[in-house]
N, C-alpha and C positions, 0 to 999 in steps of 0.2 A: 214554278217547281224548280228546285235546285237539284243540279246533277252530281253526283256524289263522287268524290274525286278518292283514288288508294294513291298513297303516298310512298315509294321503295326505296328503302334506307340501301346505301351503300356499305358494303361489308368487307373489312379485310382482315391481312391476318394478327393473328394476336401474337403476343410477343413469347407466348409458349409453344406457338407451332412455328416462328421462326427458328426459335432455340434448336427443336428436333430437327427441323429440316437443314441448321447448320450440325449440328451434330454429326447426322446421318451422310451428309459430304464431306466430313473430316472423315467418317469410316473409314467409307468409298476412297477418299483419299491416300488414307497409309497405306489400304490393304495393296490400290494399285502400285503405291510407291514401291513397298515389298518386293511385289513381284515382279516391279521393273529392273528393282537391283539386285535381284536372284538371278533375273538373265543377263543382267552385265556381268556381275560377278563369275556366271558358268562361260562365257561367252572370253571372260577372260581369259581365267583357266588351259579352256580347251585350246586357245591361241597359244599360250606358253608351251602346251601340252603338245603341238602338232611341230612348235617352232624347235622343243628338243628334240620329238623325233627327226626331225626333216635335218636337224645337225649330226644325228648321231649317223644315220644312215649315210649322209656324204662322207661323215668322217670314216664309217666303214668301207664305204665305195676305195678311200684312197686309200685305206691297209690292203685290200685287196688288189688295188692296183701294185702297190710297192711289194707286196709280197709275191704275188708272178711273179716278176723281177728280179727273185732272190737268187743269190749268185751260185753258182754251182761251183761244189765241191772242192772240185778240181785246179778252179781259180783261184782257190784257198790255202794251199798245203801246211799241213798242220796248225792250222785258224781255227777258229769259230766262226760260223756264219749267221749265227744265232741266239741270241739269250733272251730268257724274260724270266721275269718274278711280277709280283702285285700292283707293282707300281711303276715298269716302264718295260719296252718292249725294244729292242736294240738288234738291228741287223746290218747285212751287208748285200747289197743288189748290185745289179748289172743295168749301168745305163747306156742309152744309144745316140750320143750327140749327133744333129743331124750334118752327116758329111765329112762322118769320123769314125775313129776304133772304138769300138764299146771299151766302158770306162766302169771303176769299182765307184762305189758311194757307202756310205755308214749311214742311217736313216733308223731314227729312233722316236717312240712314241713314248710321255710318259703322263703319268697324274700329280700335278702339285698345286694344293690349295683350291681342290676343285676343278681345276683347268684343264681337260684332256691340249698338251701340242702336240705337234711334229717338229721336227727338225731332221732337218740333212746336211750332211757336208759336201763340200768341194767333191768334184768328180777327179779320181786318180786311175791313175795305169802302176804306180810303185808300190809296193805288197810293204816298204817301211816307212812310205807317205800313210797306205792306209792305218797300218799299224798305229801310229799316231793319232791318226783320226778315230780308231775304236777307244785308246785310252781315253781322249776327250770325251767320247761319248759316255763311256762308264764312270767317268769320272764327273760328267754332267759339268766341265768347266769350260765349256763352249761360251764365250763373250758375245756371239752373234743370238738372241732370243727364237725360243722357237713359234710357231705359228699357232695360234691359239683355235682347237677346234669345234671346239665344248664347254661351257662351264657350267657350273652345278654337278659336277658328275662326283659322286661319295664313296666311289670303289671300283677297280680293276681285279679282275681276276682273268688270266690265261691257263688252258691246259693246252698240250700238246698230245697229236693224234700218232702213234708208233705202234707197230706190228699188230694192228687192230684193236689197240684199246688207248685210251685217254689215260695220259698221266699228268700230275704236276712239273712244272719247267723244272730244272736243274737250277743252282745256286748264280743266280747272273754275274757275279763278281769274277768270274774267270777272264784270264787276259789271253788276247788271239793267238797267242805264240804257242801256247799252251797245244798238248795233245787234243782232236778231238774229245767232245763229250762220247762215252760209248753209245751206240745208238743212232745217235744225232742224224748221220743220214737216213736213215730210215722214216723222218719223222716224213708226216706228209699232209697234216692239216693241222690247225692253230684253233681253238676256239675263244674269242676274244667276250668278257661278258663285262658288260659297265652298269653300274647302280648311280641313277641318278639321283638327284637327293630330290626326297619326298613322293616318291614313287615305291610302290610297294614289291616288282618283279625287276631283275636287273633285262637289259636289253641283252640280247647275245646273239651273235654272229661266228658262223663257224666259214675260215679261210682256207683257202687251199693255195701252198707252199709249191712255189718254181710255176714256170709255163701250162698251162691249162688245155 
């Protein structure tokens, strides 16, 4: 008697169900790609986004430092201690070299080609050294560069806080020698507001003018 033997064919795949099953990991593939480079791309972003704030805030910190400092009146006689318009910010403060007389400085902020700097000048005790030193300032012909604080920044604007309301700065082109602005002492806060480019609200910071 012969014992009847089943034979089992081996079976693999055909070349249509490899097609789909590469197909179906090409999918899989973009789709993950996509959304890999969706989060690099946010992840960039937010790094650009946190690296302007984190600039603009130090560079507020230091107006607020140099504006306490602002020189009082009196130091002044018949000066300016102050101007601003759209595009720079120009005053006169009071520094304290360590182991010395307090000393005038001209310290000016302004916006060109995007770049919020600073600059300051030489510290003085002579009221026609500083005089000097403000022409330079408003005249923006300082050969020493100022300090670059910010760039991308698309607009400045300043008001000035006086008798309890907010107005626009006066004409900055006034020279020290000049009569006070009227007013002027009275002013008593600054609100400083910067539009960065491609941001849709400007930042703003509002300062308070002399010792705190």
């Amino acid at each position: 008697m012969k014992r009847a033997t089943s034979k089992q064919t081996a079976r693999g795949f055909t070349l249509v169900e490899l097609l789909v099953a590469i197909t179906v990991l090409a999918i899989v593939a973009v789709l993950g790609w996509r959304g890999l480079d969706s989060i690099i791309r946010s992840r960039a972003a937010l790094t650009e986004q946190m690296d302007h704030s984190r600039g603009i805030q130090l560079a507020f910190a230091q107006m607020q430092s140099d504006l306490e400092q602002l020189a009082d009146r009196d130091l002044l006689p018949g000066r300016q201690q102050l101007v601003a318009d759209n595009a720079r910010l120009i005053f006169v403060r009071t520094v304290f070299p360590e182991n010395g007389p307090s000393q005038l400085q001209v310290v000016s902020y302004r916006v060109r080609e995007g770049v919020l700097s600073r600059r300051e000048s030489v510290n003085t005790r002579d009221l026609t050294q500083l005089d000097s030193l403000w022409q330079v300032a408003l005249g923006d012909t300082d050969p020493v560069p100022g300090v670059a604080l910010q760039s991308g920044v698309a607009d400045m604007a300043i008001r000035l806080w006086e008798n309890g309301a907010w107005r626009a700065p006066d004409n900055a082109a006034a020279a020290p020698q000049q009569s006070p602005v009227p007013g002027v002492s009275g002013i008593k806060g600054l609100e400083m507001s910067l539009q960065l480019l491609g941001q849709p609200n400007p930042l703003v910071k509002i300062l308070l003018l002399g010792a705190v």
